[in-house]
C-alpha positions as CSV (number, residue, x, y, z in Angstrom):
1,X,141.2,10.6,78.8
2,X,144.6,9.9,79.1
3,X,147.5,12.6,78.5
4,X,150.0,12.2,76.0
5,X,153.2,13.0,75.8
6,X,155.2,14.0,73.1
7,X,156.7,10.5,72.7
8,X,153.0,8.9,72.7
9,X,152.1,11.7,70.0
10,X,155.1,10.2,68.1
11,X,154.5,6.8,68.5
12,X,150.6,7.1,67.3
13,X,152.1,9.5,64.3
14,X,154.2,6.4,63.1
15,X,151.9,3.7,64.0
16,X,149.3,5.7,62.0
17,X,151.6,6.1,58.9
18,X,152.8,2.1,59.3
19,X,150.8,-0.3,61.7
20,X,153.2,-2.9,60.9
21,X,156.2,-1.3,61.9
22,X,158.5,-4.0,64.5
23,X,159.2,-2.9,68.0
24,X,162.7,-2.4,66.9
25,X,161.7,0.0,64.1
26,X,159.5,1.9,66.1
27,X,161.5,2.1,68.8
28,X,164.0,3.5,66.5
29,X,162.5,6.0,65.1
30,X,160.9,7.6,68.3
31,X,164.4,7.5,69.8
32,X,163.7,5.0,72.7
33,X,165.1,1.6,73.4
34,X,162.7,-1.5,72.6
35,X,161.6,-2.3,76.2
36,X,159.9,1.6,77.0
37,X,158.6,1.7,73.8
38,X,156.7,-1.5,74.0
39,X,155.8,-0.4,77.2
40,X,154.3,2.4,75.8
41,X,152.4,1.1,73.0
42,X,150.8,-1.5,75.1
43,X,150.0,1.4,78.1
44,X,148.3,2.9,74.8
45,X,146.5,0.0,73.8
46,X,144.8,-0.7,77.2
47,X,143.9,3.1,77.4
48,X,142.1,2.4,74.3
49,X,144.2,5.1,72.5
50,X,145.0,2.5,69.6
51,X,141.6,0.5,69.0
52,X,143.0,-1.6,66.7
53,X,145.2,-2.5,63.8
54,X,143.9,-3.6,60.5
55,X,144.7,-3.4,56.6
56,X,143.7,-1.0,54.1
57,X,142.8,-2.6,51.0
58,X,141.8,-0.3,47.9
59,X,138.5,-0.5,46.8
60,X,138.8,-0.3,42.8
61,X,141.2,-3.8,43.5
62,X,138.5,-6.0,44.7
63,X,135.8,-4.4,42.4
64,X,133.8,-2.0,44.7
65,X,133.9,1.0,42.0
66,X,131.3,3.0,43.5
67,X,131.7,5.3,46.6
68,X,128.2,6.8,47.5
69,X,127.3,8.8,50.8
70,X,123.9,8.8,52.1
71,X,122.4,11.2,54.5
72,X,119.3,10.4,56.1
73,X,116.5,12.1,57.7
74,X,114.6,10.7,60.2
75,X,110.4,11.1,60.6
76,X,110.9,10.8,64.7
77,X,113.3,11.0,66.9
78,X,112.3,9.1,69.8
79,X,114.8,6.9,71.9
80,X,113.2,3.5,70.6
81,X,113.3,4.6,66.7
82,X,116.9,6.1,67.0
83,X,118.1,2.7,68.6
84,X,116.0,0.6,66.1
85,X,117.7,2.7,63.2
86,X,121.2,2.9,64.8
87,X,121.2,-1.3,65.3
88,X,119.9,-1.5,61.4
89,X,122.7,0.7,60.7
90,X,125.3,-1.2,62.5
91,X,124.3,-4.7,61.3
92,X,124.4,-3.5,57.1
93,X,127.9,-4.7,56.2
94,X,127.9,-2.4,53.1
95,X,127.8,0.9,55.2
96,X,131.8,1.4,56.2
97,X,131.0,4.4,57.9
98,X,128.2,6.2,59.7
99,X,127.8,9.7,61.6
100,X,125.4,11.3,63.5
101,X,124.8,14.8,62.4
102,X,123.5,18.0,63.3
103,X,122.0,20.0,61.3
104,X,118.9,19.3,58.5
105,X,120.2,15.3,58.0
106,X,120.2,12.8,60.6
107,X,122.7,10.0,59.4
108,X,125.8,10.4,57.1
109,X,126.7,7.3,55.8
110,X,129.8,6.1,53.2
111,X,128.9,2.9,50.9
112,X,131.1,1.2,49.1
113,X,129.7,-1.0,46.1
114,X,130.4,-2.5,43.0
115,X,127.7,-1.1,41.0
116,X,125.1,1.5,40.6
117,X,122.4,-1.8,40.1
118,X,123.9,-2.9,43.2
119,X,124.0,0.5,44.9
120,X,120.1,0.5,44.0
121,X,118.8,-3.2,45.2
122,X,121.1,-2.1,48.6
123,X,118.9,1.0,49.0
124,X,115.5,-1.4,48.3
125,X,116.6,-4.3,50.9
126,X,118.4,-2.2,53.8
127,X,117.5,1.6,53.6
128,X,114.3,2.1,52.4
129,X,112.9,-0.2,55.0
130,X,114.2,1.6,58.1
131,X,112.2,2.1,60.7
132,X,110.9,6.1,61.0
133,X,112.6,6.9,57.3
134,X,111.7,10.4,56.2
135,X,114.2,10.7,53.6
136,X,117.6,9.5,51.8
137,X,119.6,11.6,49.6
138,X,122.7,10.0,47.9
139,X,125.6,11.7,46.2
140,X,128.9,9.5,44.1
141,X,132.1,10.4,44.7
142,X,133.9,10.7,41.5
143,X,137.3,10.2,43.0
144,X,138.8,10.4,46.4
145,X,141.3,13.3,46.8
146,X,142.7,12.1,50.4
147,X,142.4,8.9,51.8
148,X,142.1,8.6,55.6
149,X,144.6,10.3,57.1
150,X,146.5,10.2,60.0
151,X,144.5,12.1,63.6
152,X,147.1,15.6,63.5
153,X,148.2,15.0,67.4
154,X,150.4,17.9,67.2
């Protein structure tokens, strides 16, 4: 793990609130010249601090109205059925997010859909036919109260 200095801390805080910020913005509002400040976002990049960049696009605005999260239970925990379930989950486009939990669920997972029929034939073709399935429980979010937010570095 790499150490970070206040001036990474600040640069992921504003790269967080703005991926598309220009060097020249950035650099501005960090208080370093262009050149060190590139220097550092890339030194930050290859670390594998910053994973990636991508665009946030709200659901409701291309028609996926329905927010559900899914825990699951498993039946077995060996190696082969958690990899066999962990690939299924990874390969499901639908699923944006999935956890590994502790505690009386396995899985947590976040599905975003247009429709409760849709939410349904998604649970027929891709979770009901998991390998070593015990159980599914499912509870809609009504709203969303806080978006992702920026990681508090401090």
């Amino acid at each position: 793990m790499r150490t970070l200095d206040d001036t990474d801390k600040h640069i992921l805080w504003e790269l967080q609130q703005n991926g598309r910020l220009t060097n020249q913005e950035l650099a501005d509002r960090v208080g370093l010249s262009p050149s060190p400040c590139l220097r550092r976002v890339r030194a930050l990049e290859e670390a594998g601090v910053i994973s990636g960049y991508r665009a946030v696009i709200d659901p409701h605005a291309v028609g996926m109205n329905i927010t559900a999260f899914v825990r699951i239970k498993m039946a077995t925990h060996t190696n082969a059925a958690v990899e066999a379930v962990e690939e299924h989950l990874r390969s499901i486009p639908d699923i944006t997010e999935a956890y590994v939990l502790a505690g009386d669920h396995d899985y947590l997972l976040k599905i975003v859909t247009p429709s409760f029929e849709t939410y349904e034939q998604f649970l027929r073709d891709n979770l009901r036919t998991m390998p070593a399935l015990a159980s599914i429980e499912t509870t809609f979010a009504f709203g969303n109260t806080k978006e992702s937010a920026p990681l508090p570095l401090g």
